[in-house]
C-alpha positions as CSV (number, residue, x, y, z in Angstrom):
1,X,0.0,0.0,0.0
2,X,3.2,2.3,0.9
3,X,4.5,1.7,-2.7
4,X,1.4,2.2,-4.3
5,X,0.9,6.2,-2.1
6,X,4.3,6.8,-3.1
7,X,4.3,6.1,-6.7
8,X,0.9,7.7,-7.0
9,X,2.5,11.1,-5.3
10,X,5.4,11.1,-7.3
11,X,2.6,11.3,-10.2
12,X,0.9,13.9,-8.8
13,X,4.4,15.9,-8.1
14,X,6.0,15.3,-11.5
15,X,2.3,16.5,-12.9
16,X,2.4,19.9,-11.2
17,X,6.2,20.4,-11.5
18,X,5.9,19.7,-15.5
19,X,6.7,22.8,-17.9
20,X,3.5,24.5,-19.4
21,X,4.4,25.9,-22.5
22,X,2.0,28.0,-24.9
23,X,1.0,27.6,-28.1
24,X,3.4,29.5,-30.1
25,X,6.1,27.6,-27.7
26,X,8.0,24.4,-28.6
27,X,8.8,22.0,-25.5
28,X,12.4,20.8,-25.7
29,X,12.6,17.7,-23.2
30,X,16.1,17.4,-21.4
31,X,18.9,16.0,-23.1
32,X,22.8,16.0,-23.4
33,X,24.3,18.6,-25.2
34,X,27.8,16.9,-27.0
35,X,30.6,19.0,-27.0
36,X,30.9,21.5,-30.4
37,X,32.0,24.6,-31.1
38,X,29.6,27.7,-31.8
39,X,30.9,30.8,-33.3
40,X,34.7,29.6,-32.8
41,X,34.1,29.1,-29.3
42,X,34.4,25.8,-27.4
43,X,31.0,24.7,-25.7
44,X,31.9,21.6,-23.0
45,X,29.3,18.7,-23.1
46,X,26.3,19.2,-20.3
47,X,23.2,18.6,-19.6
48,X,20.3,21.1,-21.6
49,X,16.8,21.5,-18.6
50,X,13.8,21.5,-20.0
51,X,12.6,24.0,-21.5
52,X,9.9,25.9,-23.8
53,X,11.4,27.5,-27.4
54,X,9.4,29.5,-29.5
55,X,8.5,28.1,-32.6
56,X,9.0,31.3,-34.7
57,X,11.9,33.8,-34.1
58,X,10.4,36.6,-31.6
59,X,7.3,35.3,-31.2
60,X,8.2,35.4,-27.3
61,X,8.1,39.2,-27.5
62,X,5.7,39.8,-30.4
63,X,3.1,37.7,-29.0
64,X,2.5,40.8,-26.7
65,X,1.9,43.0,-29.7
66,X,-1.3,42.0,-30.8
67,X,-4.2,44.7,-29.6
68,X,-7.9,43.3,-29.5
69,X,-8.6,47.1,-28.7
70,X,-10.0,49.6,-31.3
71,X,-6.9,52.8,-31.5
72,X,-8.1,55.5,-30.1
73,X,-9.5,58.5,-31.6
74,X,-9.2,56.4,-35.1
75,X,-10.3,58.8,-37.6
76,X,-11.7,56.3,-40.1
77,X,-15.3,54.9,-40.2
78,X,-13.6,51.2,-39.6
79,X,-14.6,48.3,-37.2
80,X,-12.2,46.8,-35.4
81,X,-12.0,43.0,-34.1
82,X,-10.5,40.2,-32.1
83,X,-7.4,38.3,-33.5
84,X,-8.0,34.9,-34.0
85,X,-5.6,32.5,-33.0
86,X,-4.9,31.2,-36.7
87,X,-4.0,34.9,-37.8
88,X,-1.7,35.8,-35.2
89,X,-0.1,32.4,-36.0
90,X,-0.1,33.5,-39.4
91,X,1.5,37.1,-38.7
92,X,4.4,35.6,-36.5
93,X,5.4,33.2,-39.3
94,X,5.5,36.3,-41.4
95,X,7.3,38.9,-39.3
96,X,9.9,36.3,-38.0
97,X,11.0,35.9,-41.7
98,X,11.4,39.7,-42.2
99,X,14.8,41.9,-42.1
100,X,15.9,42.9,-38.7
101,X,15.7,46.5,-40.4
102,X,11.5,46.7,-40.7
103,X,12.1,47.4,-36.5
104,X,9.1,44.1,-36.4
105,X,9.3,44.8,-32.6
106,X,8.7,48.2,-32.2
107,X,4.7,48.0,-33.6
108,X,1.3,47.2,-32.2
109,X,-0.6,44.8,-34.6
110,X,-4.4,45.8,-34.7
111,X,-7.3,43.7,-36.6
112,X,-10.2,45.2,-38.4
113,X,-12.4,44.0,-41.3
114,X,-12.2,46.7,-44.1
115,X,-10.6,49.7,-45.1
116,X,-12.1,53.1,-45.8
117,X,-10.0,52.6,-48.9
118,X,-11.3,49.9,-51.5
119,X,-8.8,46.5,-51.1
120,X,-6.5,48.0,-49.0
121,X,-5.3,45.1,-46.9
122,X,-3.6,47.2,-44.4
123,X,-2.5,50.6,-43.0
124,X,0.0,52.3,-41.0
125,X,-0.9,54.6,-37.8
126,X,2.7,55.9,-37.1
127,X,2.2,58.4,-34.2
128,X,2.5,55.3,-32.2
129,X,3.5,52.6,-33.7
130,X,0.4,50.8,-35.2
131,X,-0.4,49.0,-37.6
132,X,-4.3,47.8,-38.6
133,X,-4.6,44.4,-40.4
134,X,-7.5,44.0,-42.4
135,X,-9.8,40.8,-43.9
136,X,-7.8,41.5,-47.4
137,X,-4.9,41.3,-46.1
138,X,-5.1,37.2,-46.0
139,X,-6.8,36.8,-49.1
140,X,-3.2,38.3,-50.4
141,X,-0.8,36.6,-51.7
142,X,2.2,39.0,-51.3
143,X,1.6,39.2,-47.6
144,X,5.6,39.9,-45.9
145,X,5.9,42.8,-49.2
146,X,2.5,44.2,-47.6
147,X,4.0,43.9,-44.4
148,X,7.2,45.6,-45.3
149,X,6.0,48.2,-46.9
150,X,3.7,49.5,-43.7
151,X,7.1,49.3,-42.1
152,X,8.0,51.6,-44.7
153,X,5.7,53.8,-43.4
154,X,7.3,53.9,-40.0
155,X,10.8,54.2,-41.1
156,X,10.4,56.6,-43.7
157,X,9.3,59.1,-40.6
158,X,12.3,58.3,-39.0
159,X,14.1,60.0,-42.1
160,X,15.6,63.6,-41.2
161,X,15.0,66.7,-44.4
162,X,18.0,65.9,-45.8
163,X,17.6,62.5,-46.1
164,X,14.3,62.6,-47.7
165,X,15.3,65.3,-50.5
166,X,18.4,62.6,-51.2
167,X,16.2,60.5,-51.9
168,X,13.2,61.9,-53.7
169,X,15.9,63.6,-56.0
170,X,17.0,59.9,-56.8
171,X,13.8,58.9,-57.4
172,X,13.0,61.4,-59.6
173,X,11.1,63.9,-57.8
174,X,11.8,67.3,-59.4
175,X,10.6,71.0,-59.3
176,X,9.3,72.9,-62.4
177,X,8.0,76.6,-62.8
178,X,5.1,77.5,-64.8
179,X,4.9,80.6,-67.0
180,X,3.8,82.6,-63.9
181,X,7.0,81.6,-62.1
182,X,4.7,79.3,-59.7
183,X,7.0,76.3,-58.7
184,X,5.8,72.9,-58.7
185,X,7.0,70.2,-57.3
186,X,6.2,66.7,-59.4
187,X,6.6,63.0,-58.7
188,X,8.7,60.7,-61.3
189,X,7.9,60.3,-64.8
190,X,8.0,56.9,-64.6
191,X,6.8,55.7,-60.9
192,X,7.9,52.5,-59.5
193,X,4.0,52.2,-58.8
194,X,1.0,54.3,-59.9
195,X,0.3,55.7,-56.3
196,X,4.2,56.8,-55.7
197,X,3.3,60.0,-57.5
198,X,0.6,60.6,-54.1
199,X,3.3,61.4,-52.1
200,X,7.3,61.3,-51.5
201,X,6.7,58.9,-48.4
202,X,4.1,56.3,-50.2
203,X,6.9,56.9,-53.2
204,X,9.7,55.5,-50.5
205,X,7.4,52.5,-49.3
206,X,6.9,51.6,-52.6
207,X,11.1,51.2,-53.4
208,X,11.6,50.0,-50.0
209,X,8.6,46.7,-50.9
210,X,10.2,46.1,-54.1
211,X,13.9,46.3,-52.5
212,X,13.5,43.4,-50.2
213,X,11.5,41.6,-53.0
214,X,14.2,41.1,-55.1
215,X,17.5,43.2,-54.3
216,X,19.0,42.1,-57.5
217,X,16.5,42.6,-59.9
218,X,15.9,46.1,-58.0
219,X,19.5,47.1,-58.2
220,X,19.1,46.3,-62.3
221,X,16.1,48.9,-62.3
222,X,16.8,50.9,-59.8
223,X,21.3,51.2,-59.1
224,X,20.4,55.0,-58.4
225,X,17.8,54.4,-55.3
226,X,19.2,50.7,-54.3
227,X,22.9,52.3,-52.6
228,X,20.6,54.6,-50.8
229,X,18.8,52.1,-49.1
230,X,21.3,49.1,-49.4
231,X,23.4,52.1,-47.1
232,X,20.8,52.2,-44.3
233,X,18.3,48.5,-44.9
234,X,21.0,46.0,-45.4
235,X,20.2,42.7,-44.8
């Protein structure tokens, strides 16, 4: 009867003792760790705990970016929602591919169902740090490019004057006077996409989606604006 309480405790001790991990988590049971080398360095054999990894690269920390809550004082007629477990799953897989460069970590991750804008599948709030996911967004193919380019958004505020007039003058942004000496400013004559002409910053989104699409095939196109952001969005 002794052995039988005793194994029966040790059950109910190893049961409350065991690691929870959550679902974005990966449990890694104990094991022996061989002796190797990492980054030149000599590691000794030893013995590796238990212990929960996450399954995607800063999902530990981005998991706490996701906002159920509508942003305050949104100025769009927009409904927000709740994240489903499948999307965020969806959005760490993403963001843990991305360059260390679209600053992944420093925004909040918002869900609502449409844009005030016809198929937009997302948008940027940069004042602080947001960005809104919409239902288009997953019926998108191209969804890390969407995802950069709202990061785009972010760092293209991060830009000082000088930086921005480098590189709208490499772009092709360019001021012309009319017959009454007005001066306009006008976008490229040959956009990287339709909407660049709206604006210098939806201009520098544009490269900067197209840059980490293809870096080679952008440097072909574009060897003018690709050192300008090679320089500051290397990989």
């Amino acid at each position: 009867m002794k052995i039988v309480i005793t194994i029966l405790l040790l059950f109910i001790y190893s049961r409350v003792d065991a690691l929870e991990c959550q679902w974005w988590q990966t449990k890694i049971r104990t094991h022996q760790v061989h002796q190797h080398q990492r980054n030149g360095i000599p590691v000794s054999a030893h013995d590796r705990q238990e212990h929960c990894r996450e399954k995607w690269k800063g999902a530990d920390a981005l998991i706490t970016h996701f906002n159920n809550n509508p942003i305050q004082e949104w100025p769009h007629k927009e409904n927000f929602k709740i994240w489903k477990r499948k999307e965020i799953q969806l959005l760490l897989e993403i963001l843990s591919s991305l360059p260390s460069w679209t600053e992944k970590e420093n925004y909040t991750f918002y869900r609502a169902d449409r844009s005030e804008a016809k198929g937009n599948p997302s948008t940027s709030e940069v004042t602080h740090g947001s960005i809104v996911i919409y239902d288009q967004f997953f019926k998108s193919s191209n969804q890390a490019s969407i995802l950069v380019h709202e990061s785009g958004h972010h760092l293209f505020k991060k830009l000082n004057t000088v930086e921005v007039e480098e590189f709208a003058t490499l772009s092709g942004w360019h001021m012309e006077a009319s017959k009454d000496r007005k001066v306009f400013i006008l976008p490229p004559e040959k956009p990287i996409k339709p909407d660049s002409i709206i604006s210098k910053e939806e201009d520098f989104t544009n490269h900067l989606e197209i840059f980490h699409e293809n870096e080679n095939e952008y440097r072909k196109k574009y060897p003018k604006t690709f050192d300008f952001l090679k320089k500051r969005y290397s990989l």
